[in-house]
N, C-alpha and C positions, 0 to 999 in steps of 0.2 A: 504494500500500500504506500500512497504518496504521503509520508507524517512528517516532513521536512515541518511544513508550516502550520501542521497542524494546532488547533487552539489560538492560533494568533489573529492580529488584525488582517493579513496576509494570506489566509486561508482561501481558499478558492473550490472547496471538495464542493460539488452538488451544484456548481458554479456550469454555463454554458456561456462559453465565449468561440465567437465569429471571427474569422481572419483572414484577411482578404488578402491576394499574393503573399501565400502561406509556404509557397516553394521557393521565394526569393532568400538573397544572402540573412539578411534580418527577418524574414517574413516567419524563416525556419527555427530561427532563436526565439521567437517569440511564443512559436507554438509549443516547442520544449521547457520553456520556462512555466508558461502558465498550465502546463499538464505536471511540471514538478510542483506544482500549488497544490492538484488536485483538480482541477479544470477539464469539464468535460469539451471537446472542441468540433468544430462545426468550420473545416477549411476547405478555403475558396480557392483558385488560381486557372489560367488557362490549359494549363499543361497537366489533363489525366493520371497521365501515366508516371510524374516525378510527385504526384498528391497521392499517387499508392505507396510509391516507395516511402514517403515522407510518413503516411499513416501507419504502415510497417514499421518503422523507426522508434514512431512515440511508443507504439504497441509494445514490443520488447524492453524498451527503456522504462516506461509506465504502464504495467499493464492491466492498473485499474482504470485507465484512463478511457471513454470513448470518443471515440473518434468518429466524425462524418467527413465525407471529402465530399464535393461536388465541382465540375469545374466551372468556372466567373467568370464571365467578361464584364468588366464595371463597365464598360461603354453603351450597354445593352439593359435598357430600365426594367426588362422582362426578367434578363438573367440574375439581376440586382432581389430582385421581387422573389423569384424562384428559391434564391439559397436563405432571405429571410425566413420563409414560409416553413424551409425545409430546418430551420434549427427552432421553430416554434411548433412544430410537428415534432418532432425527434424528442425534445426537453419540455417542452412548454413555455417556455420565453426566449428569452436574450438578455443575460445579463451582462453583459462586455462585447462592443465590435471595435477591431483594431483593423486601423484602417493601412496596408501594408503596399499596398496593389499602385505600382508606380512604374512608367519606363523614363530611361534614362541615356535619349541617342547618340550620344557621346560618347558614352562609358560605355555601350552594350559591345561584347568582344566579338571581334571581326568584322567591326562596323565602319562604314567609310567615314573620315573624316573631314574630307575635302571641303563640308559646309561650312567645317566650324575655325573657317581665318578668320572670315569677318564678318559684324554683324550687320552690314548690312545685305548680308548674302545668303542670310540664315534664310533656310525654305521656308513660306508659308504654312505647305502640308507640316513639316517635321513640327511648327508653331501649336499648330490646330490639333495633332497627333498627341501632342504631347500635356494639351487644355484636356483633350477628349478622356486621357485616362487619369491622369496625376488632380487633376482641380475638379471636374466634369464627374467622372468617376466615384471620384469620393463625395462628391453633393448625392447622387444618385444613390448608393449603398447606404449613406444617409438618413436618407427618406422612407429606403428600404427598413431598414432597421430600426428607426425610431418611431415606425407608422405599430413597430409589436412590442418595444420600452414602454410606450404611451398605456399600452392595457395594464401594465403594473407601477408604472407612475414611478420608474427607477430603474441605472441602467446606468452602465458607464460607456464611453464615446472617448475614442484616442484616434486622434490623427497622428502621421508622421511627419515629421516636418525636417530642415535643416538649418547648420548655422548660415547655409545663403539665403536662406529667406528672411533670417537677421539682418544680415549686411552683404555686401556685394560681393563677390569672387573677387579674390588676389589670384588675375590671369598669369602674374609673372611663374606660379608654381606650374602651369602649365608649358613654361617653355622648355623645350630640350635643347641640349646641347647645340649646335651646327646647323639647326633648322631655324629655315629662313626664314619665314612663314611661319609663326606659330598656332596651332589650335587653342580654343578656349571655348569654359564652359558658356551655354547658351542662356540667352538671356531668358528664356521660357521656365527655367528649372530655376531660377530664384522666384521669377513672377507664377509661377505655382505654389512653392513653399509657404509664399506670403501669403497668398491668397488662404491657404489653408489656415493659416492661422486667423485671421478674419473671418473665416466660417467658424471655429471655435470659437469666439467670442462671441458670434454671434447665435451660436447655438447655446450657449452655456447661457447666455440674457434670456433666450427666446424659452427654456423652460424653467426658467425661477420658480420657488416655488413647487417644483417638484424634487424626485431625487434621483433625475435626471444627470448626468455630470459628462461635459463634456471638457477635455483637456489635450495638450500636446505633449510629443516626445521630440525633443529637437537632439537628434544627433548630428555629431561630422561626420570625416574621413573614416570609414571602416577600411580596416587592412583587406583585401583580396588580391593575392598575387601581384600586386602594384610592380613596376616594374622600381628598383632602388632610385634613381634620379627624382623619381614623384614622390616616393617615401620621402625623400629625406628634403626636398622642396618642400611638401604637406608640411611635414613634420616640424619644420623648424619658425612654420609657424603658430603651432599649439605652444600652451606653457608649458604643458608637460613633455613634450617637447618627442612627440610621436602620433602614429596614426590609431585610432582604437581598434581593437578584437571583438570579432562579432558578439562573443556572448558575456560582453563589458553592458550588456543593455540587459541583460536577466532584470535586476533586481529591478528597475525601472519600470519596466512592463505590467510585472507582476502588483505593485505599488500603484500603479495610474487604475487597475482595471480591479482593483481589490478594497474593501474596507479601510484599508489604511492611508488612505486619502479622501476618504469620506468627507471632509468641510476643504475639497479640493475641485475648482470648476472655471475655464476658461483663464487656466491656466497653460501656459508654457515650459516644460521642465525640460533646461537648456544642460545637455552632455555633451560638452565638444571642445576637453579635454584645454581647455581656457583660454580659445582658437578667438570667443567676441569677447574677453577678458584685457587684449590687449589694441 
């Protein structure tokens, strides 16, 4: 059995929590941490076949834990509708959706990069693409899930957010060595971040009054294979003076969507390792 957090404010046994790009870097951390709560789980993503492997995973590591996979397209208000339905059919509510489900056409590996010299070259589609799932997306899942919070008048709501939706990108950690032309991140992925956070606020007013709570998780730079020249660019401008490790966000997660943030709502809870500290 999961008794790590058992008896605490932290507890999550009997708990049904929703997670949307549940097979992503973080998506996956999120969903192992809140199953070592005790969290029954209800995961979302495009990709079937890495949401079996993934529910295989929690299975063996937690195997009082249940598990739903279905797979999400948050671009799709049906598909949105569908996996609500299907964790209020399964549990009977929704007590936790963590909002996970994000592309990032930059960073996706093997991805051309030839858009991102300049901004005023960035494609419309890749703009629209990127509204469609990251800001769009998460309004829609949103909707979805707080249309079945609302029958029990409580519920927690985490978005993901980063420290460039705080402040701008320092392009220069983008440049390589001998390249003429540098890449840099796009201007679409701070102006989503933000916007996310504006929806939290504005969710967190819009149901005062109940015990509703919606909040953020602002992470930075997670380490994935980076190649060393970005590490240590990243890195030298955190104060701690490196990139984080994906499961540096356990205890976070588990905290936003648990009891122990109870008088916690439209808030921001900023990990990024002291990256908007200086």
């Amino acid at each position: 059995m999961n008794q790590a957090y058992k008896g605490t404010p932290f507890d999550l046994s009997g708990r049904a929590v929703l997670i949307s790009g549940a097979t992503g870097l973080l998506g996956t951390e999120f969903a192992l941490a809140v199953a070592s709560a005790g969290a029954n789980l209800v995961l979302g993503d495009l990709d079937g076949g890495r949401l079996e492997s993934l529910k295989s995973e929690i299975a063996s590591a937690y195997p009082d834990t249940q598990s739903w996979v279905q797979v999400l397209d948050v671009t799709s208000a049906d598909s949105c509708r569908a996996i609500a339905q299907s964790c209020e059919t399964r549990f009977g509510r929704i007590d936790a959706v963590v909002h996970s489900a994000a592309i990032d056409p930059k960073f996706e590996q093997g991805s051309d990069t030839s858009h991102f010299s300049k901004f005023t070259e960035f494609p419309g589609e890749l703009w629209q693409s990127s509204l469609d799932v990251n800001l769009t997306g998460a309004f829609r899942l949103a909707q979805a899930t707080c249309r079945v919070m609302e029958k029990t008048g409580k519920g927690s709501v985490v978005f993901l957010g980063s420290n460039y939706g705080l402040v701008g990108p320092d392009q220069r950690i983008y440049k390589k060595a001998g390249q003429e032309e540098q890449t840099y991140k796009p201007a679409v992925y701070s102006v989503c971040k933000a916007g996310l956070l504006g929806l939290t606020k504005f969710l967190a007013a819009y149901y005062m009054n109940t015990s509703i709570r919606v909040n953020m998780l602002t992470p930075s730079g997670v380490w994935n294979r980076h190649d060393s020249e970005f590490v240590d660019n990243y890195s030298s401008r955190t104060t701690l003076g490196r990139m984080s490790e994906k499961n540096e966000y356990h205890g976070a997660i588990i905290f936003l969507v648990s009891d122990a943030s109870s008088y916690m709502t439209g808030a921001n809870l900023v990990i990024d390792g002291g990256w908007t500290a200086l």
